[in-house]
C-alpha positions as CSV (number, residue, x, y, z in Angstrom):
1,X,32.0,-28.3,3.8
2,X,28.4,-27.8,4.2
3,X,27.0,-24.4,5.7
4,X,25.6,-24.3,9.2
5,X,21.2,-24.9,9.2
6,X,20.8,-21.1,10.3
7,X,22.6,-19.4,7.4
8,X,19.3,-20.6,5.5
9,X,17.0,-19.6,8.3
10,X,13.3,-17.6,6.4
11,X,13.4,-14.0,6.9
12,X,9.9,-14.4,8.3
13,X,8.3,-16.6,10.1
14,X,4.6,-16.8,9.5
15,X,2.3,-16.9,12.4
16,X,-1.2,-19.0,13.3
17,X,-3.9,-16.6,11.4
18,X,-6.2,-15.1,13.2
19,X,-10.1,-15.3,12.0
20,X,-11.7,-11.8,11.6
21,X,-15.1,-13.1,13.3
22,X,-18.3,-12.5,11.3
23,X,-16.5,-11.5,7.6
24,X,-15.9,-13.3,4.5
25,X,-14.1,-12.4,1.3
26,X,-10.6,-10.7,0.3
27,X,-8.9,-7.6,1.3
28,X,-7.1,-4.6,-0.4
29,X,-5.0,-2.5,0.6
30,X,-3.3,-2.8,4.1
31,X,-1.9,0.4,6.2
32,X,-0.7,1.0,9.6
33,X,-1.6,3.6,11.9
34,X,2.2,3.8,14.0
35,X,0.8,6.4,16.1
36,X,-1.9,4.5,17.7
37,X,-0.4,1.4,17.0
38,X,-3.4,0.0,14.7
39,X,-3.4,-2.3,11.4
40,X,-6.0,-0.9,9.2
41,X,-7.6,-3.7,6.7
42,X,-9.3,-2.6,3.4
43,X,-12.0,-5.5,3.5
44,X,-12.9,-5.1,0.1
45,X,-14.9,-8.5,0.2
46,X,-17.1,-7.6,3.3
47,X,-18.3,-4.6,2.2
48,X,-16.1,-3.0,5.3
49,X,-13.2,-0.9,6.7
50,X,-11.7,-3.6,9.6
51,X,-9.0,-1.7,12.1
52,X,-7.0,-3.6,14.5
53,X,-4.8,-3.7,17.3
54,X,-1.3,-4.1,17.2
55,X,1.1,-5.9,18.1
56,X,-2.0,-8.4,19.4
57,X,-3.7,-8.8,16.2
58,X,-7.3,-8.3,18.0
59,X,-10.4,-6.5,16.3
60,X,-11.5,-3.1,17.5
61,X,-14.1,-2.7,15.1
62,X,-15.3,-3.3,11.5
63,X,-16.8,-0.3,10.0
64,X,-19.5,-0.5,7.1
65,X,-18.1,1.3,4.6
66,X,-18.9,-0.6,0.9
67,X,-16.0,-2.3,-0.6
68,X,-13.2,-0.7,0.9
69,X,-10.2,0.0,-1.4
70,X,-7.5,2.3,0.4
71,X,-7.0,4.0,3.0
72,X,-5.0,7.5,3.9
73,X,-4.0,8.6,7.5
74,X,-5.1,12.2,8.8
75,X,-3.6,12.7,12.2
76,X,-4.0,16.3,12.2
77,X,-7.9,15.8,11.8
78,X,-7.9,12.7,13.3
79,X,-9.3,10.7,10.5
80,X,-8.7,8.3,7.8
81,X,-10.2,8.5,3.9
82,X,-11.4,5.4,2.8
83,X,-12.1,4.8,-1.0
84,X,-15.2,2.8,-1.5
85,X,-15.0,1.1,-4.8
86,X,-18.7,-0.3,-5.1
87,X,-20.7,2.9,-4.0
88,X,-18.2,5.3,-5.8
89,X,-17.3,7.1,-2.6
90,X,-14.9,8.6,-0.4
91,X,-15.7,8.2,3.2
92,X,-14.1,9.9,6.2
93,X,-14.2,7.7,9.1
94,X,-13.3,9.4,13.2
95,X,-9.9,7.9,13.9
96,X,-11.0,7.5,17.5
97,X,-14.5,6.9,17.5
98,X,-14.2,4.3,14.0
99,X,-17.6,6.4,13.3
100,X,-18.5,7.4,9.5
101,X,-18.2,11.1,9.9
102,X,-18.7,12.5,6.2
103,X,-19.2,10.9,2.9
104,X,-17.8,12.7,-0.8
105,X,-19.5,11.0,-4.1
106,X,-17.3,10.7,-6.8
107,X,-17.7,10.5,-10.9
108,X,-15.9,6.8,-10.6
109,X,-15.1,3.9,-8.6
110,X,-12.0,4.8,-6.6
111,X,-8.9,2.8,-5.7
112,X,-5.3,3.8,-3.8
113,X,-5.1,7.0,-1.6
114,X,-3.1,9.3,0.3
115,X,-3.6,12.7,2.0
116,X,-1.1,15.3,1.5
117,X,-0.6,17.3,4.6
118,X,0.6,20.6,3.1
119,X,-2.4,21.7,1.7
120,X,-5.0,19.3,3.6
121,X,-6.2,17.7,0.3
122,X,-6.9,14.4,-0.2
123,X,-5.6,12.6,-3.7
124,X,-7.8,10.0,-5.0
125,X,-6.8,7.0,-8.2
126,X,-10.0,6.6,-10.6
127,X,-9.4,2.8,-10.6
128,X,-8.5,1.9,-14.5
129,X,-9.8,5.3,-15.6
130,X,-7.5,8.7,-16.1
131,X,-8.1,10.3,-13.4
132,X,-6.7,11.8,-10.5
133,X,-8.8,13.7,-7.3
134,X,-8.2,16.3,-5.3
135,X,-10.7,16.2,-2.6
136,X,-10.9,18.7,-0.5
137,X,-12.2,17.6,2.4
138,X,-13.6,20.2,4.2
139,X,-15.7,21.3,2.1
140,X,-16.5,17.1,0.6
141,X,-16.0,17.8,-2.9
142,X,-13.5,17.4,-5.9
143,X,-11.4,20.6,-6.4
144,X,-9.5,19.4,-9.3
145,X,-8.9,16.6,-11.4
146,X,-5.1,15.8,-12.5
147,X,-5.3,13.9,-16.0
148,X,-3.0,11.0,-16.4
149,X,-2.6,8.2,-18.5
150,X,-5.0,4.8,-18.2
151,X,-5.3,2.7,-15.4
152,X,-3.6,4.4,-11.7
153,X,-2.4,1.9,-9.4
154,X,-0.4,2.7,-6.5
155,X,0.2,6.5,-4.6
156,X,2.4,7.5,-2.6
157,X,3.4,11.1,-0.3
158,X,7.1,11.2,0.1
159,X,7.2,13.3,3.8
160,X,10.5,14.4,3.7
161,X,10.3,16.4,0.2
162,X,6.3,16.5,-0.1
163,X,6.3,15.0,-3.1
164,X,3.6,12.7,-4.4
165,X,4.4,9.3,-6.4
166,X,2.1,8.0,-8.9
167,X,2.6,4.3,-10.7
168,X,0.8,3.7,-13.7
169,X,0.0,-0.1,-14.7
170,X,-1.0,0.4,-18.4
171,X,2.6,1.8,-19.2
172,X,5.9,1.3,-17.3
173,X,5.9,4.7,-16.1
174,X,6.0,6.3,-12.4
175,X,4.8,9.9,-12.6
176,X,6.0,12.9,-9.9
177,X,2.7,14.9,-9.1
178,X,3.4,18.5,-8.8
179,X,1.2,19.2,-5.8
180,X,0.8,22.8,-6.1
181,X,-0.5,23.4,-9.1
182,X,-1.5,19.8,-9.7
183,X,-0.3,18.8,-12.7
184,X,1.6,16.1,-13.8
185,X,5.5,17.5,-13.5
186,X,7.6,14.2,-14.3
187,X,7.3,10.8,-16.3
188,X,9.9,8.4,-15.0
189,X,10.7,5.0,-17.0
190,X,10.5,2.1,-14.4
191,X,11.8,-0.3,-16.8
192,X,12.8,-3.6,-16.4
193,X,9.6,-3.6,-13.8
194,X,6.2,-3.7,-16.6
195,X,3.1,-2.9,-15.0
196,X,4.1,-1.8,-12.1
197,X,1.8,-1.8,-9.2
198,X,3.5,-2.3,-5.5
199,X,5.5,1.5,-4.7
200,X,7.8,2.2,-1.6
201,X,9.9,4.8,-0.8
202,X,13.2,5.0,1.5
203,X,13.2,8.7,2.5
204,X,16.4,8.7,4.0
205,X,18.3,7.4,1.0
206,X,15.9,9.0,-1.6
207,X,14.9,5.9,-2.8
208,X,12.3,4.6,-4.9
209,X,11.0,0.8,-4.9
210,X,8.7,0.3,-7.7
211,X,7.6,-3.4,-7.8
212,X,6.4,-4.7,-11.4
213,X,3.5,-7.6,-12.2
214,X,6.4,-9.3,-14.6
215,X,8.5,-9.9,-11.4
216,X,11.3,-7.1,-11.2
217,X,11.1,-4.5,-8.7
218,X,13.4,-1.2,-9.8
219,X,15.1,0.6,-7.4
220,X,15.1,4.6,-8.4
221,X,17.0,7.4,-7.4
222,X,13.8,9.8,-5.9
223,X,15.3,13.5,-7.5
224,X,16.4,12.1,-10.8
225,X,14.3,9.1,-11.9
226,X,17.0,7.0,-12.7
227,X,17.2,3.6,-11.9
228,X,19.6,2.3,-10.2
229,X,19.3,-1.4,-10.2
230,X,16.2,-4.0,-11.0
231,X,15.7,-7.4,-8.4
232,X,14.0,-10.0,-9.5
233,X,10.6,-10.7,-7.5
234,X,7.6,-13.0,-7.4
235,X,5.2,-12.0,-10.1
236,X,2.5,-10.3,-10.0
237,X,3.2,-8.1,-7.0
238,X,0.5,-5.9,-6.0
239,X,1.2,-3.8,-3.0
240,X,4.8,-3.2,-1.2
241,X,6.6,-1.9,1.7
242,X,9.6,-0.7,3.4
243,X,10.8,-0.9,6.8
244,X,13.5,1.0,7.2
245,X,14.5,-0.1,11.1
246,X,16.0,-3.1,8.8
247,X,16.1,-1.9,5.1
248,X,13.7,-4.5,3.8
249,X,11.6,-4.4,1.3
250,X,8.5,-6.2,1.5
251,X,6.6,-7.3,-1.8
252,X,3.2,-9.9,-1.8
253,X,2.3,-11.9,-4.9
254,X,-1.7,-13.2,-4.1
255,X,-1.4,-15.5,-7.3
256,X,1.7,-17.1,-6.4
257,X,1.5,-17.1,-2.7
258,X,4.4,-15.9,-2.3
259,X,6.4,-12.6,-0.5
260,X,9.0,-12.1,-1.6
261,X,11.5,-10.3,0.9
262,X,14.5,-7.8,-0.4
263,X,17.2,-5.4,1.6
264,X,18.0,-2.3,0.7
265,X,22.3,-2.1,-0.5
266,X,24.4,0.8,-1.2
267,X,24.1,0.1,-4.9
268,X,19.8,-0.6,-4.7
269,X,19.1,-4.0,-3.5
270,X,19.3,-7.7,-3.3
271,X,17.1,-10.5,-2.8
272,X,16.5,-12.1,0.5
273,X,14.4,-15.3,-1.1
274,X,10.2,-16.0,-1.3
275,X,8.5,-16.9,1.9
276,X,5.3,-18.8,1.1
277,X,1.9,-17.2,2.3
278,X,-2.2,-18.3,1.9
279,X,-3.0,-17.4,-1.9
280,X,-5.3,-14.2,-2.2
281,X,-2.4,-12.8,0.1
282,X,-1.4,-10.0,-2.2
283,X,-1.4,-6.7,0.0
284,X,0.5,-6.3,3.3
285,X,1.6,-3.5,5.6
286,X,4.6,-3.3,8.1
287,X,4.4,-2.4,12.1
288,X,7.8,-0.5,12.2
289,X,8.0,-0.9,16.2
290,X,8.1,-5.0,15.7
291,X,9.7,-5.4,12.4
292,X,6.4,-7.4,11.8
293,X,4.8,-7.7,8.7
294,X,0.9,-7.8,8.6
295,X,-1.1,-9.3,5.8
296,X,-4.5,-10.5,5.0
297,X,-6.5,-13.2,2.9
298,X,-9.8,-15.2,2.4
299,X,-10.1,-19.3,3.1
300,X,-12.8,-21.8,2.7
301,X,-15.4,-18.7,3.3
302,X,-13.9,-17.0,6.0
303,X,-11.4,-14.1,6.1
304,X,-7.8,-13.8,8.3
305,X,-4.7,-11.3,9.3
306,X,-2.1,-13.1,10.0
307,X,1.4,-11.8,11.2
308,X,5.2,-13.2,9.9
309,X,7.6,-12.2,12.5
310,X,11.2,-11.1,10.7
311,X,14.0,-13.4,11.5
């Protein structure tokens, strides 16, 4: 007996890209702002920081930042950090005006970021160095540096338990920052996943996804470090996210232009197939009020967002 069509339905459907008018080249690292409902676009390749609206996919404005890497949100300053690989900088952009507001050299070229609200510091990757930064940024400086092994990729603040997750690409390790005294207080094993880049987090179940460039994703238990169960993915993952209004997990390989698309179980996860996307497509962020999932990518010179709708 065959299975009715819908039982093999996508769990996205992508939508007609929309151009970013005036911009070329590819993108990094994708947040979004739920608060004032914005998709902010790391546009490495055009030198610029590109924010958006959302659910409507239209510019508001494309700051000139250098080659923008991450980006961390500040609502209680209203502001986001930028990391600015090319000009070895950290720049602090108004969250209403989109105006440069401060700049804070650093001693390398920069990569992921987040801001940790408990202390109002700001913690920086060194991009393939041993680094990590703790900016202060009202006084735009470095206030400590947190040494860790080779090559940061993806950080992440974990609100409910202020905690701050670190992945490390040049060893299968995720390591718990200790943001008090900053220092390294944890070195978790995220094995199967090698080189893992892509890390999200499911506060209410105190999980961690950890997505690998060898194509499994771990799930981890977020107190203990174990892990609970590997998934296979596409490989070469870069970044990753959860929505947790359906318990997805979101996971974008540029290379293989592919996303592939997980949901959250009681025992970790399970797969949910590959939906194909443009190649270069190897960030993304999700709008929690629409389920959507945002990414970005270059073609034939020009640069697009596009949005896949879950199903």
């Amino acid at each position: 007996m065959l299975c009715p069509l819908h039982l093999f339905s996508a769990p996205l459907t992508l939508g007609q890209p929309i151009a970013v008018p005036g911009t070329k080249g590819g993108f990094d690292f994708l947040e979004v702002d739920q608060q004032l409902h914005r998709l902010l676009a790391n546009h490495t390749g055009n030198k610029s920081f590109d924010v958006f609206n959302l659910p409507d996919g239209k510019l508001i404005k494309i700051v000139e930042t250098g080659a923008a890497q991450g980006v961390a949100v500040d609502a209680q300053h209203e502001c986001y950090y930028v990391t600015v690989s090319d000009q070895k900088k950290l720049v602090e952009v108004d969250r209403r005006s989109l105006d440069v507001k401060n700049i804070v050299a650093l001693p390398g070229s920069p990569d992921a970021v987040i801001y940790f609200p408990k202390t109002n510091m700001v913690y920086v990757d060194h991009d393939d160095g041993e680094d990590l930064w703790v900016v202060d940024p009202s006084v735009q400086k470095i206030v400590a540096t947190i040494k860790i092994p080779t090559a940061p990729e993806y950080i992440l603040y974990d609100p409910a338990f202020d905690g701050i997750f670190q992945n490390i690409k040049s060893q299968p390790v995720t390591l718990v920052i200790d943001a008090t005294a900053n220092t390294v207080s944890a070195t978790w094993s995220t094995l199967p996943a090698e080189k893992p880049h892509g890390l999200a987090i499911d506060p209410k179940t105190r999980r961690l996804f950890s997505a690998g460039g060898n194509g499994k994703l771990v799930v981890m238990d977020c107190t203990t470090g174990v892990c609970l169960k590997s998934v296979d993915i596409a490989p070469g993952v870069d970044q990753i996210a959860f929505d947790p209004g359906n318990q997805r997990i979101y996971c974008a390989s540029g290379g293989q232009g592919k996303l592939s698309v997980l949901e959250e179980t009681v025992d970790g996860a399970k797969s949910l197939g590959d939906v194909e996307t443009p190649k270069g497509t190897h960030t993304l962020a999700v709008d929690p009020e629409t389920h959507s999932v945002w990414i970005a990518f270059p073609k034939e010179g020009a640069s697009y967002i596009a949005e896949l709708k879950a199903s």
